[in-house]
DRENDO-1510 file (C-alpha; in Angstrom, 1 decimal, always signed):
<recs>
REC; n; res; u; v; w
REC; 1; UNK; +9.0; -5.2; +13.8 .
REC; 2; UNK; +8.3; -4.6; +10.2 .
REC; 3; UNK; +6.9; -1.3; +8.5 .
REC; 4; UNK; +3.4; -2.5; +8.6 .
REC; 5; UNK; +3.6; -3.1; +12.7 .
REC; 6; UNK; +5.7; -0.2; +13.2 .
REC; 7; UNK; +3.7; +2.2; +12.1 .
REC; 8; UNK; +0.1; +0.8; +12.7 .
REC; 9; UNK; +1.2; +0.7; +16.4 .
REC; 10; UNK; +2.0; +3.9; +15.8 .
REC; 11; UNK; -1.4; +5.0; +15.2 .
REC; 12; UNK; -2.8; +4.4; +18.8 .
REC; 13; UNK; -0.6; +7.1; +20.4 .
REC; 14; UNK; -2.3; +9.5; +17.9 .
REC; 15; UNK; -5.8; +11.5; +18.5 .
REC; 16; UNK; -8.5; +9.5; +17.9 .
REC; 17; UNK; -10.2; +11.8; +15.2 .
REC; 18; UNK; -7.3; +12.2; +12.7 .
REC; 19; UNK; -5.3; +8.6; +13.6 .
REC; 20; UNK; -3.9; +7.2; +10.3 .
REC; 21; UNK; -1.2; +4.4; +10.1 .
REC; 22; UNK; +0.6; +2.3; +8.0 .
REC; 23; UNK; -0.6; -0.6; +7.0 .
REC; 24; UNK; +3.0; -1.7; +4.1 .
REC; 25; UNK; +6.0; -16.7; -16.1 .
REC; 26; UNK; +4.0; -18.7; -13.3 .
REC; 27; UNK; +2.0; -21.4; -12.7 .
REC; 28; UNK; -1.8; -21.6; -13.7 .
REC; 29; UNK; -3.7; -21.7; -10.1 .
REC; 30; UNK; -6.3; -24.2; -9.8 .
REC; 31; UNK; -9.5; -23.4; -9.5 .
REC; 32; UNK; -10.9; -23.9; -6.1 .
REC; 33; UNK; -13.3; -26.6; -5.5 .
REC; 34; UNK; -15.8; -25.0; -2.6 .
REC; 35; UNK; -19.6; -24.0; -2.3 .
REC; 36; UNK; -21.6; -21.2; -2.9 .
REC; 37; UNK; -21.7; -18.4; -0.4 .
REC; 38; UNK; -25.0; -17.7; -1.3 .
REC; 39; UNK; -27.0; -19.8; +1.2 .
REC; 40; UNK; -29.3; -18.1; +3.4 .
REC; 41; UNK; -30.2; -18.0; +7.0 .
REC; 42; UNK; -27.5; -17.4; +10.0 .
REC; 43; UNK; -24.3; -19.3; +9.8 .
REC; 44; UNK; -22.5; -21.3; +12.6 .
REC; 45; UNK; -18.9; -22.7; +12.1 .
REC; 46; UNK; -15.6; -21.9; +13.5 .
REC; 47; UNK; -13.6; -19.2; +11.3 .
REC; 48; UNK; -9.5; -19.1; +12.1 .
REC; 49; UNK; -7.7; -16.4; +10.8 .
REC; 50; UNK; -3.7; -15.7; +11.0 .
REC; 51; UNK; -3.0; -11.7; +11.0 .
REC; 52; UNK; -0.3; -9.4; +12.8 .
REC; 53; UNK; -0.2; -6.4; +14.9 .
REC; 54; UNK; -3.4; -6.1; +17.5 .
REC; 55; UNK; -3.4; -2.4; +17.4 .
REC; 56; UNK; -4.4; -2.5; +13.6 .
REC; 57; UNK; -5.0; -5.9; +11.6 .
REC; 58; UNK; -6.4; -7.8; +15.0 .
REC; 59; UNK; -8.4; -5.1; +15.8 .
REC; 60; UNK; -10.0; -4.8; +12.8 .
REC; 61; UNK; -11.0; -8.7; +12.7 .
REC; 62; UNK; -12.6; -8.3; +16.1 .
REC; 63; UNK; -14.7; -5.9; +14.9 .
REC; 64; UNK; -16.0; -7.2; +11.9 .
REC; 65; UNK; -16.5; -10.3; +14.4 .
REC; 66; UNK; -18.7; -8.3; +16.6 .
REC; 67; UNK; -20.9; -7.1; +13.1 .
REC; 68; UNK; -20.8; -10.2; +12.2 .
REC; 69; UNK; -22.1; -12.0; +15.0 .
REC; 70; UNK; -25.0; -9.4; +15.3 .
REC; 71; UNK; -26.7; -12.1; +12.4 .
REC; 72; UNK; -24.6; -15.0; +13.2 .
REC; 73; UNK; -24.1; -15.2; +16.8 .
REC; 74; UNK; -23.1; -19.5; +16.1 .
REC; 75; UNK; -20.1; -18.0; +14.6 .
REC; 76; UNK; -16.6; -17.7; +16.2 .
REC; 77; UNK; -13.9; -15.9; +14.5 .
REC; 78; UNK; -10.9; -16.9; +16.0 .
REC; 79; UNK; -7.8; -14.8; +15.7 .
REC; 80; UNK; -4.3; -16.3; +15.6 .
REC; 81; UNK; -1.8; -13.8; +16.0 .
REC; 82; UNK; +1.0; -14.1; +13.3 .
REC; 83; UNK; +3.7; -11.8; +12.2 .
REC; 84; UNK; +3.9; -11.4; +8.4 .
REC; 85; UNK; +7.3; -13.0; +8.6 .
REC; 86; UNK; +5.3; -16.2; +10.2 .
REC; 87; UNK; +2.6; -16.0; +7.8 .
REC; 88; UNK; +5.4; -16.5; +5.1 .
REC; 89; UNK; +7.2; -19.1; +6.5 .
REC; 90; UNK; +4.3; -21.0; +7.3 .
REC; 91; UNK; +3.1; -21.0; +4.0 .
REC; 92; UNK; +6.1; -21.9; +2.3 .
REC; 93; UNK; +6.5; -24.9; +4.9 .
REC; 94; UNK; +3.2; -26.2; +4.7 .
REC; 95; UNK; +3.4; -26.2; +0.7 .
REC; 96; UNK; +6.6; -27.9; +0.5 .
REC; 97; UNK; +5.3; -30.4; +2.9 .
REC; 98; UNK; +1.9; -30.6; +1.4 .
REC; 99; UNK; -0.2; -30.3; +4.7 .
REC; 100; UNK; -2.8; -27.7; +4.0 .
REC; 101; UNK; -5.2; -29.2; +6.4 .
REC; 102; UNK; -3.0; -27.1; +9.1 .
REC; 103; UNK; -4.2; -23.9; +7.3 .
REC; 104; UNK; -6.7; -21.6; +8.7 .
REC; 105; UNK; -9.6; -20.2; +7.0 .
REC; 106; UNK; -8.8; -16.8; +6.4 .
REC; 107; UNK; -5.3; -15.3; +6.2 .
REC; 108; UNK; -3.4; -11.8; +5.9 .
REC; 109; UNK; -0.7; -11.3; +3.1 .
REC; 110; UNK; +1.6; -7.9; +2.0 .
REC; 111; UNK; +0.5; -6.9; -1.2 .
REC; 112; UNK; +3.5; -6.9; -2.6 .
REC; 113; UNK; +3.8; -10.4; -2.3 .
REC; 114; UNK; +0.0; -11.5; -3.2 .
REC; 115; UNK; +1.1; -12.7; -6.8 .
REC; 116; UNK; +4.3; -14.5; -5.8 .
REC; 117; UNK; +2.4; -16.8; -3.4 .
REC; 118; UNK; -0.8; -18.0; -5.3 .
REC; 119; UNK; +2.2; -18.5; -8.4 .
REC; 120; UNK; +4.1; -20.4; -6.3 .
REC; 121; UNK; +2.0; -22.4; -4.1 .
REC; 122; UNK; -1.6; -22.2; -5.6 .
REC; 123; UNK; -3.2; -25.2; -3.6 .
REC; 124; UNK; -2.6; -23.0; -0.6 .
REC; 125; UNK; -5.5; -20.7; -2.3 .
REC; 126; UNK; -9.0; -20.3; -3.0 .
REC; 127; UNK; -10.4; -17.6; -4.9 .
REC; 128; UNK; -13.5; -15.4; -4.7 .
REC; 129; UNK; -14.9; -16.6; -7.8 .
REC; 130; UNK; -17.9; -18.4; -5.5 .
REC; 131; UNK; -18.7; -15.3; -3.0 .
REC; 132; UNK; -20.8; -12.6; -3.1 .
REC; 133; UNK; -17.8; -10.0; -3.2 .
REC; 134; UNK; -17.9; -7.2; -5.5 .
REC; 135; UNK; -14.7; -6.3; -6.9 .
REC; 136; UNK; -15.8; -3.3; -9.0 .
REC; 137; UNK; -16.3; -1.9; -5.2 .
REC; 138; UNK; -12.2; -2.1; -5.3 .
REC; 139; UNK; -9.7; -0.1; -7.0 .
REC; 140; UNK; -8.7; -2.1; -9.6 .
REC; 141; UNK; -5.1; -1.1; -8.9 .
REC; 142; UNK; -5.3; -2.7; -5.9 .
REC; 143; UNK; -7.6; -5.6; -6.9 .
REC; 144; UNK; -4.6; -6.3; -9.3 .
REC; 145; UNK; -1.9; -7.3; -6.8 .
REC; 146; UNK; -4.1; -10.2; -5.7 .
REC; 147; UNK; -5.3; -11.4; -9.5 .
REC; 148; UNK; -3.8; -13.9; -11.1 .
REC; 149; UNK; -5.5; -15.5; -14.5 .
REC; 150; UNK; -7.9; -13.0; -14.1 .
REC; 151; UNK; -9.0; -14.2; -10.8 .
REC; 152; UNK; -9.6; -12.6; -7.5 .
REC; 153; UNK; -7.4; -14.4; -4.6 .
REC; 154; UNK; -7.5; -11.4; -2.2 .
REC; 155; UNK; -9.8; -9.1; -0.3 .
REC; 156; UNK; -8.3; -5.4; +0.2 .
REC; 157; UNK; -8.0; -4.1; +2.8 .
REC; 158; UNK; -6.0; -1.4; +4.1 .
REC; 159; UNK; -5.1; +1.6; +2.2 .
REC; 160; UNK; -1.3; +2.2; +0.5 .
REC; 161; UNK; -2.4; +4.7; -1.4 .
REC; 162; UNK; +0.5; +7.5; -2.0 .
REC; 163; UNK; +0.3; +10.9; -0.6 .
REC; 164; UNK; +1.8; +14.2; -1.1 .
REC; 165; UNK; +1.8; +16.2; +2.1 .
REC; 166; UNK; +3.0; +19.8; +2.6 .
REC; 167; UNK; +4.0; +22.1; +5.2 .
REC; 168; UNK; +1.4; +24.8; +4.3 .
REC; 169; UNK; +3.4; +27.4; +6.5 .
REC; 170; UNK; +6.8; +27.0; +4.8 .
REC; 171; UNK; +4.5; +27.1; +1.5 .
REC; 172; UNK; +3.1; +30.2; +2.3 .
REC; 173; UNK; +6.8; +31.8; +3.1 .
REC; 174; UNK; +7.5; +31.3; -0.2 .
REC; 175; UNK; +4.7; +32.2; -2.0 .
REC; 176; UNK; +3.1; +29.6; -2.7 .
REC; 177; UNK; -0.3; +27.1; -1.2 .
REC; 178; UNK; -0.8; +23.1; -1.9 .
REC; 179; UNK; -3.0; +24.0; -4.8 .
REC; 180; UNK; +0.1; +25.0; -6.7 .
REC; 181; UNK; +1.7; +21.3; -6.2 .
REC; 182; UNK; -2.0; +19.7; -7.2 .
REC; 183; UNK; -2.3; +17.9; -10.7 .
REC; 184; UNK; +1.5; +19.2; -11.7 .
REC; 185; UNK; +4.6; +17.6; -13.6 .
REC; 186; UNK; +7.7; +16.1; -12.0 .
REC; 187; UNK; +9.6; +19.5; -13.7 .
REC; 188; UNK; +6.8; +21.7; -12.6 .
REC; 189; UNK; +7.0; +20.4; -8.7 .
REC; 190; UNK; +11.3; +20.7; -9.0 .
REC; 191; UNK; +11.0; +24.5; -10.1 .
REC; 192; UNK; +8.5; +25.5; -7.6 .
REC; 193; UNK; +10.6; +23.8; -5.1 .
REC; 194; UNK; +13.5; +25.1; -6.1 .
REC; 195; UNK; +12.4; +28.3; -5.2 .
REC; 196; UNK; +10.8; +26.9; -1.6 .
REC; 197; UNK; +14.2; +26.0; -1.2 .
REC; 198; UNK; +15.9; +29.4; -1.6 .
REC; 199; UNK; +13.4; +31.2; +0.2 .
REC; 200; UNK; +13.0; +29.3; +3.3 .
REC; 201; UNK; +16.2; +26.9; +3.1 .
REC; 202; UNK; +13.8; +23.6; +3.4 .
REC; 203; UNK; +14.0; +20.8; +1.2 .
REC; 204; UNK; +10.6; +19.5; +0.5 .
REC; 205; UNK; +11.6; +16.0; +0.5 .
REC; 206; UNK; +13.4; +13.2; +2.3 .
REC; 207; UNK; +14.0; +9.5; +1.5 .
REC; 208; UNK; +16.3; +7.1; +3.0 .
REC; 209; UNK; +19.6; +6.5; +1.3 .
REC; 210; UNK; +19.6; +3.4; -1.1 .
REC; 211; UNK; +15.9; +2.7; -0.9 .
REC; 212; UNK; +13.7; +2.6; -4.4 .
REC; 213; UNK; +10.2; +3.0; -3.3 .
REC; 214; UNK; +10.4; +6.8; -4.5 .
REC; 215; UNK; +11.2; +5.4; -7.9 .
REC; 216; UNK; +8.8; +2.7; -7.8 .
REC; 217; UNK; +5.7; +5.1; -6.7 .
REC; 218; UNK; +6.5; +7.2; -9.6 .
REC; 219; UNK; +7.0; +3.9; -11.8 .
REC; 220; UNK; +3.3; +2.7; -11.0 .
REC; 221; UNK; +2.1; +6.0; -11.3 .
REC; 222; UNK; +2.5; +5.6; -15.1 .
REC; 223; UNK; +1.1; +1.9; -15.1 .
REC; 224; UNK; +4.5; +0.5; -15.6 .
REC; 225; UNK; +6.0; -2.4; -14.0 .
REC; 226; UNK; +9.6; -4.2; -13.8 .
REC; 227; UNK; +7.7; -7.4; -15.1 .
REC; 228; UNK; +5.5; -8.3; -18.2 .
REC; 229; UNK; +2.4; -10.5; -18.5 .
REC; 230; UNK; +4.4; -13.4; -18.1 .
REC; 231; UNK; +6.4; -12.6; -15.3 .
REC; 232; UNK; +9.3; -11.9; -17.6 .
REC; 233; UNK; +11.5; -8.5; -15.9 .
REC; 234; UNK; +11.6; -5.4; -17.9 .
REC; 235; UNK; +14.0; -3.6; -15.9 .
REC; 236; UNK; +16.9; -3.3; -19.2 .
REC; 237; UNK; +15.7; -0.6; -21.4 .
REC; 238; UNK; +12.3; +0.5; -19.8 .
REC; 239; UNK; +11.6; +4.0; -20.9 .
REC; 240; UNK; +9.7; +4.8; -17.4 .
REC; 241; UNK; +11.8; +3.2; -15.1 .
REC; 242; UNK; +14.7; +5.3; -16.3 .
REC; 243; UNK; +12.4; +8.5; -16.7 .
REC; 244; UNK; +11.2; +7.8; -12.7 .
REC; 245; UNK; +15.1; +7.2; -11.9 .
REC; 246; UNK; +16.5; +10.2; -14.1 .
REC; 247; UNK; +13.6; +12.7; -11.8 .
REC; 248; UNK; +14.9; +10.9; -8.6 .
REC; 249; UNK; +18.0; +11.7; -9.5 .
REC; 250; UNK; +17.3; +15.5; -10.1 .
REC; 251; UNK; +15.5; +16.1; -6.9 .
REC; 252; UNK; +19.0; +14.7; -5.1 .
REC; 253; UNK; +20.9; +16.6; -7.2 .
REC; 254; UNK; +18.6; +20.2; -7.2 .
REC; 255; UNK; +19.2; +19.9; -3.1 .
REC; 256; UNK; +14.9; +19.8; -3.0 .
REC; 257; UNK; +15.1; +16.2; -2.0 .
REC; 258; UNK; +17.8; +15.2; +0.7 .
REC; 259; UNK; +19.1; +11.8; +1.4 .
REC; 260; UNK; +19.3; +10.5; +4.9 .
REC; 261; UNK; +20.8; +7.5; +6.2 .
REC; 262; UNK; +17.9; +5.6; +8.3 .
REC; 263; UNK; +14.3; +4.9; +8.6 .
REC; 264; UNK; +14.2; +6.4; +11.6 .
REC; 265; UNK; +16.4; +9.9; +10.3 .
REC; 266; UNK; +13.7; +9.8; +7.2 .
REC; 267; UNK; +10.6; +10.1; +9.9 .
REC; 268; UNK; +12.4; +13.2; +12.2 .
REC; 269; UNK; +13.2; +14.7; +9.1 .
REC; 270; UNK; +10.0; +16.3; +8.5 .
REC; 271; UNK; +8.5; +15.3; +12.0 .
REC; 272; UNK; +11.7; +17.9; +13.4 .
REC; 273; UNK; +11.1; +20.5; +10.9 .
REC; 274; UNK; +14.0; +20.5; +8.8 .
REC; 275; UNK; +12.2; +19.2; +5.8 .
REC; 276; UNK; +8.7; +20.7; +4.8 .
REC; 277; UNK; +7.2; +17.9; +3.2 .
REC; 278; UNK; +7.1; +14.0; +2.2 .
REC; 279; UNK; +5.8; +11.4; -0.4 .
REC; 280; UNK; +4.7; +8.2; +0.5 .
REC; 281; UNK; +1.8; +5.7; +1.2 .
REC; 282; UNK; -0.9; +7.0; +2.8 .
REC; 283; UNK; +0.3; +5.5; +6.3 .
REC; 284; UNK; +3.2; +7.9; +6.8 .
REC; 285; UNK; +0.6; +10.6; +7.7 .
REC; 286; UNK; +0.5; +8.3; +11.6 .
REC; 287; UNK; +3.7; +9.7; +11.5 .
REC; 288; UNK; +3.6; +13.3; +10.2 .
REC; 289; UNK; +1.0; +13.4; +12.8 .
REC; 290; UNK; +3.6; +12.8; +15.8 .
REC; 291; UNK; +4.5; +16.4; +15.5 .
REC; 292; UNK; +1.7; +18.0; +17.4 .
REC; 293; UNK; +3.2; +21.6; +17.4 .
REC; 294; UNK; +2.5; +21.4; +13.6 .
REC; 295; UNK; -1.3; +20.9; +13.6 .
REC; 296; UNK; -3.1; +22.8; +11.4 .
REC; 297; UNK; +0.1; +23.1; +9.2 .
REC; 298; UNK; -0.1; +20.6; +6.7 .
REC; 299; UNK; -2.1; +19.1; +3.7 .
REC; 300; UNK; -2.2; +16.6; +1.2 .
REC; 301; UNK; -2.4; +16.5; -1.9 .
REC; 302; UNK; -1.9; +14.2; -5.0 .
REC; 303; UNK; +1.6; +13.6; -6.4 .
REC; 304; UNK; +3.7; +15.2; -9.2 .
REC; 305; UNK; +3.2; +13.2; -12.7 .
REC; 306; UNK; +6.6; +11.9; -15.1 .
REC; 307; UNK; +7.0; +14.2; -17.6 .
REC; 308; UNK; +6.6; +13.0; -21.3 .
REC; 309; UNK; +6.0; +9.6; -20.1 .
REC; 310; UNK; +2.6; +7.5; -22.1 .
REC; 311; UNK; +0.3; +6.8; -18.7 .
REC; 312; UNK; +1.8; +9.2; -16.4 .
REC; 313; UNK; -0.9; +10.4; -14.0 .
REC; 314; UNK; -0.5; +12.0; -10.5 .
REC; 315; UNK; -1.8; +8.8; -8.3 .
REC; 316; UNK; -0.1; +6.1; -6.8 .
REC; 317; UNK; +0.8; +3.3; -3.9 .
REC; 318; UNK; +2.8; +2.1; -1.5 .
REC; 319; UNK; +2.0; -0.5; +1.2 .
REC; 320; UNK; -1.4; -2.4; +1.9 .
REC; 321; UNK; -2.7; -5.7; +2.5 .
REC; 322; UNK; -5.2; -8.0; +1.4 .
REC; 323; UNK; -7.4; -10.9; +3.0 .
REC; 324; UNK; -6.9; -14.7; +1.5 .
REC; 325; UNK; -8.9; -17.7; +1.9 .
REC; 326; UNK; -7.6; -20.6; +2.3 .
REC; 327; UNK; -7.4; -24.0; +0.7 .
REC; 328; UNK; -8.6; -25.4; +3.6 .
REC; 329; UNK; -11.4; -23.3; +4.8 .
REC; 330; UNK; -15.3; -23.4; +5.5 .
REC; 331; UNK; -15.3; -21.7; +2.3 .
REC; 332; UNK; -19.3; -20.8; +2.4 .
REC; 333; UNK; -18.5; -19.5; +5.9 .
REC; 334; UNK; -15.3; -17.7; +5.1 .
REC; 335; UNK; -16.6; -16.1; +2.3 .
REC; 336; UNK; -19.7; -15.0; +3.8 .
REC; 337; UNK; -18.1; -13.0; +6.8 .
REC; 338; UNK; -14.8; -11.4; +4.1 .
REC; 339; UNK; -18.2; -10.2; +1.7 .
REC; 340; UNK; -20.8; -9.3; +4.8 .
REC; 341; UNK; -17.7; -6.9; +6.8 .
REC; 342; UNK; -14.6; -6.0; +4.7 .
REC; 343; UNK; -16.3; -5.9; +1.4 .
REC; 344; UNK; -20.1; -4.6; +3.0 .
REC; 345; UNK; -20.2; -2.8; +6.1 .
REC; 346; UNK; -19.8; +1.2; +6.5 .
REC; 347; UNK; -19.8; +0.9; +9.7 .
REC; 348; UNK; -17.2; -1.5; +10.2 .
REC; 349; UNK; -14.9; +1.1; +8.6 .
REC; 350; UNK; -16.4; +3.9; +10.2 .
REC; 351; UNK; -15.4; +2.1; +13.7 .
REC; 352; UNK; -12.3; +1.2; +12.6 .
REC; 353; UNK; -10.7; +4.5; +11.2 .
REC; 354; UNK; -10.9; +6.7; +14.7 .
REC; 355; UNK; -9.1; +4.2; +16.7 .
REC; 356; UNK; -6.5; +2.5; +14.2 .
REC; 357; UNK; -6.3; +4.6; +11.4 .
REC; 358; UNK; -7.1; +1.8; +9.0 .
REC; 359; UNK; -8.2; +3.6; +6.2 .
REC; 360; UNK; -10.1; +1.3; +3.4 .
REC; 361; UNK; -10.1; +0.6; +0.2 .
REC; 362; UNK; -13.8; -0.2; -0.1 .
REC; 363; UNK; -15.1; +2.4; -2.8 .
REC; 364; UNK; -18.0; +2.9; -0.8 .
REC; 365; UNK; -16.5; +4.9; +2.2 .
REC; 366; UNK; -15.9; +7.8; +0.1 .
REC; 367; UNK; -19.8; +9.0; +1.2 .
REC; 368; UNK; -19.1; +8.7; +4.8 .
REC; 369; UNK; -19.8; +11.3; +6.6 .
REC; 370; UNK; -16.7; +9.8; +9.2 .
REC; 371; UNK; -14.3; +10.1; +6.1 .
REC; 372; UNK; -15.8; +13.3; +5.4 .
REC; 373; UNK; -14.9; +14.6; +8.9 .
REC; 374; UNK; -12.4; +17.9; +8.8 .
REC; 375; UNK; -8.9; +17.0; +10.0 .
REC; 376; UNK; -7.6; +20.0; +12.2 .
REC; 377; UNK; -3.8; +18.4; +12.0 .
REC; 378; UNK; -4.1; +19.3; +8.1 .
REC; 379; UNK; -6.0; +21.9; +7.8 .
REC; 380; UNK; -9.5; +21.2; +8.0 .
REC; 381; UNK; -9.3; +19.0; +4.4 .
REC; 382; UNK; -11.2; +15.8; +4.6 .
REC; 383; UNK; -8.0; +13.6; +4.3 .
REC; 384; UNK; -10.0; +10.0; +4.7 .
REC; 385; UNK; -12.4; +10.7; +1.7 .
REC; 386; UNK; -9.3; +12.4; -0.5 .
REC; 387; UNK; -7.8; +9.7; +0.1 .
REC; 388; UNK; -10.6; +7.3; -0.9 .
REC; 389; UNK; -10.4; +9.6; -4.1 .
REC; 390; UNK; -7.2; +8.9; -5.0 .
REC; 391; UNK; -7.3; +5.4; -5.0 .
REC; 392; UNK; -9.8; +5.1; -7.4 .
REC; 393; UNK; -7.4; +6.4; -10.2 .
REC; 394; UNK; -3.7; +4.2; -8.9 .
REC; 395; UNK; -2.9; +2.5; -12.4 .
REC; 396; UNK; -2.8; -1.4; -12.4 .
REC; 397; UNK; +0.7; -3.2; -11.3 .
REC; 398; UNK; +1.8; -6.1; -12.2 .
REC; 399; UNK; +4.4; -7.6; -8.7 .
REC; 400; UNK; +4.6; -11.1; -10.3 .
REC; 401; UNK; +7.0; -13.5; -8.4 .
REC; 402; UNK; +10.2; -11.8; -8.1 .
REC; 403; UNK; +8.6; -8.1; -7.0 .
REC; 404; UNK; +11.5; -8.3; -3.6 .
REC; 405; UNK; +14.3; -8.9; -6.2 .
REC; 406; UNK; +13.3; -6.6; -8.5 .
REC; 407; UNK; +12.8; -4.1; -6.5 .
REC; 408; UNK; +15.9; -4.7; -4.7 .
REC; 409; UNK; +17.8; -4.6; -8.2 .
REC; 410; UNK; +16.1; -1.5; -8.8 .
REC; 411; UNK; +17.2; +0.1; -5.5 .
REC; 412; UNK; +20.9; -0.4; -5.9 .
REC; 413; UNK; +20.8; +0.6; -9.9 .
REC; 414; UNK; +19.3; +4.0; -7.8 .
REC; 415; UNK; +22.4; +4.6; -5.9 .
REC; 416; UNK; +24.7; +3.5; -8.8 .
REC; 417; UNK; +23.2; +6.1; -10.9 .
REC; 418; UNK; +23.1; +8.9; -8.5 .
REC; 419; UNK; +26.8; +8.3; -7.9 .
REC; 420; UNK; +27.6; +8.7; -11.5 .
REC; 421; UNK; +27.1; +5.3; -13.7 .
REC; 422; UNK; +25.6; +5.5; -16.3 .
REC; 423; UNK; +21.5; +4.4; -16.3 .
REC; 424; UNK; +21.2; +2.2; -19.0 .
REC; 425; UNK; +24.3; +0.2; -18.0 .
REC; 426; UNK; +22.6; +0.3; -14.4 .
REC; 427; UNK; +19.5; -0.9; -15.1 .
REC; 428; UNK; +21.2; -3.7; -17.3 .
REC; 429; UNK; +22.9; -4.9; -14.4 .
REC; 430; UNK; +20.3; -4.8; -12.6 .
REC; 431; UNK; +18.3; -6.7; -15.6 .
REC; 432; UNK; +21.1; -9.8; -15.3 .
REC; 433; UNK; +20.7; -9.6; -11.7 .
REC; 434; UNK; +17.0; -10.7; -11.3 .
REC; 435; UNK; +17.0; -12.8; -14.1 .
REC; 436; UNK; +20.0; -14.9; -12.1 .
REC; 437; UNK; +17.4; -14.8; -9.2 .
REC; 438; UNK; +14.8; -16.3; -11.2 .
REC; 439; UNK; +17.0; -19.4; -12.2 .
</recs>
């Protein structure tokens, strides 16, 4: 089970009114030859999707089918469950053995690895260039893992958004509330939780061992990337890669972050109690939300900025998905249903977000009154619309091809440098080692 399944199943054990979950230099695409969405009058047609997990992703799609269908009742939307892993391999397959005709319509890709597929196998891919979505309804830092040549290929959908949330109790013991960790500095949030520390002998942070996502949240949080425009890596020598590594390595060191050894020790770190807080995409809160003798003990807020650092702001991501159309779809058709549910319907979303937690990235939820809802588990703050909030201001990112290996690179220069090497000989190791990848 990956991240995205684990933690979206994770969602339907949760109460229903504060359920979150997780999700989690190329080729020039070609532009896709299909119709205009634009026609008028109900629709009829057959629409196959592939997506995983029917607690979150499925469940969604049936949905928007049943909205749908309320103007186009001719219309079936017919959902293939396939794991991510599936979704991958069958891609790769079918474009190595050109047979695209055995593609569906609509299909479900990681963010993270939007970029690398239309790069690598762009007649698998039609873009949005011919519907009626509009992407200024989209955080363009999200918009941007699916845009390649300055065209859309994917339809957000749910939420990575990054979070910080706090134990407001263990704040309180040591003088202090969320506001003072709102709109600060890396340095800033280390002092104050240096003193947390002393006074109630909680870290307020825990990631697992070996892992860079910590580093690469506070990477994109300052608009920087391990890749250039041309998919070129950047890893050797980039100023806020080793600013992002340099604070990781002062929270391990300060004792305010501690390292643990699985996924699983990372989760009943702060779900037990012995760590008062965590920083991650907005999905983790499915599992913050497992310990139900701490409701009404928490908030969220945004996260701690790099200090000194051109870009730096206090917002980022990790996780999320997007919607594709194929190659080989009913494009009118497909289009039409992406642009009249996931990219136009409130209450789509609004049915959505009780039962799986799916919380969107459609600009336009931010005035529901569902997402406006108080959440008891953190304190009465509406979490939904902060959340909405903070997306709108996650810097652009640029994945390109080799995102996995970079990251990977990136993960073990971590531990390298935490262990004493030296960071600019880490990161150009880790420089020679994606750029071996990529030949």
């Amino acid at each position: 089970m990956n991240k995205l399944q684990k933690f979206a199943s994770l969602a339907l054990a949760l109460p229903l009114s504060i359920a979150l979950a997780a999700c989690g230099g190329g080729a020039t695409a070609p532009a896709p030859t299909t119709t205009s969405a634009a026609a008028s009058g109900p629709k009829s047609g057959t629409v196959t999707v592939w997506c995983w997990d029917p607690a979150f992703n499925i469940y969604a799609m049936n949905e928007a089918a049943k909205i749908y269908n309320k103007d186009n009742p001719d219309v079936k939307i017919n959902v293939v469950e396939t794991s991510w892993d599936d979704v991958q391999t069958k891609l790769t397959t079918l474009a190595q053995s050109r047979e695209t005709k055995q593609l569906p319509d609509i299909f479900l890709m990681q963010n993270n690895a939007f970029q690398k597929n239309v790069i690598n196998y762009p007649e698998m891919f039609s873009d949005f260039s011919k519907s009626s979505v509009d992407f200024s309804q989209f955080p363009a830092g999200v918009t941007a893992y699916s845009t390649v040549d300055n065209k859309n290929y994917g339809l957000p959908f749910d939420n990575g958004t990054a979070v910080l949330a706090l134990r407001t109790d263990v704040l309180k013991e040591a003088g202090f509330t969320a506001d003072d960790f709102t709109n600060i500095t890396w340095s800033d949030f280390i002092a104050k939780a240096k003193v947390v520390k002393e006074k109630t002998k909680k870290p307020l942070l825990s990631n697992t061992s070996g892992s860079g996502d910590m580093a690469m949240m506070m990477l994109q949080s300052a608009g920087a990337s391990l890749f250039d425009e041309n998919g070129n890596p950047t890893i050797s020598g980039n100023q806020a890669l080793l600013k992002s590594i340099e604070t990781y390595k002062e929270l391990v060191s300060s004792g305010v972050l501690t390292e643990v050894n699985s996924w699983d020790e990372y989760v009943g770190s702060f779900v037990n109690g012995n760590v008062a807080g965590t920083l991650n995409g907005v999905w983790i809160l499915g599992s913050v939300q497992t310990a139900k003798d701490q409701s009404g003990k928490w908030a969220i807020t945004n996260l701690p900025k790099l200090d000194g650092v051109t870009g730096a702001t206090n917002y980022s991501a990790n996780g999320g998905s997007s919607w594709a159309i194929s190659s080989n779809a009913n494009y009118e058709l497909a289009s039409d249903f992406l642009a009249k549910t996931f990219a136009g319907s409130k209450q789509l979303f609004d049915t959505i977000l009780p039962s799986s937690g799916a919380v969107a990235n459609w600009l336009p939820m931010a005035d529901s009154s569902v997402y406006a809802e108080p959440q008891e588990f953190f304190g009465g703050q509406p979490v939904f619309q902060k959340v909405i909030e903070f997306s709108k201001q996650v810097p652009k990112n640029n994945t390109g091809v080799y995102y996995y290996e970079g990251r990977d690179a990136v993960s073990a220069a971590v531990t390298k440098i935490i262990n004493g090497t030296d960071p600019a000989a880490a990161l150009d190791e880790a420089q020679k080692t994606v750029e071996f990848a990529m030949k």
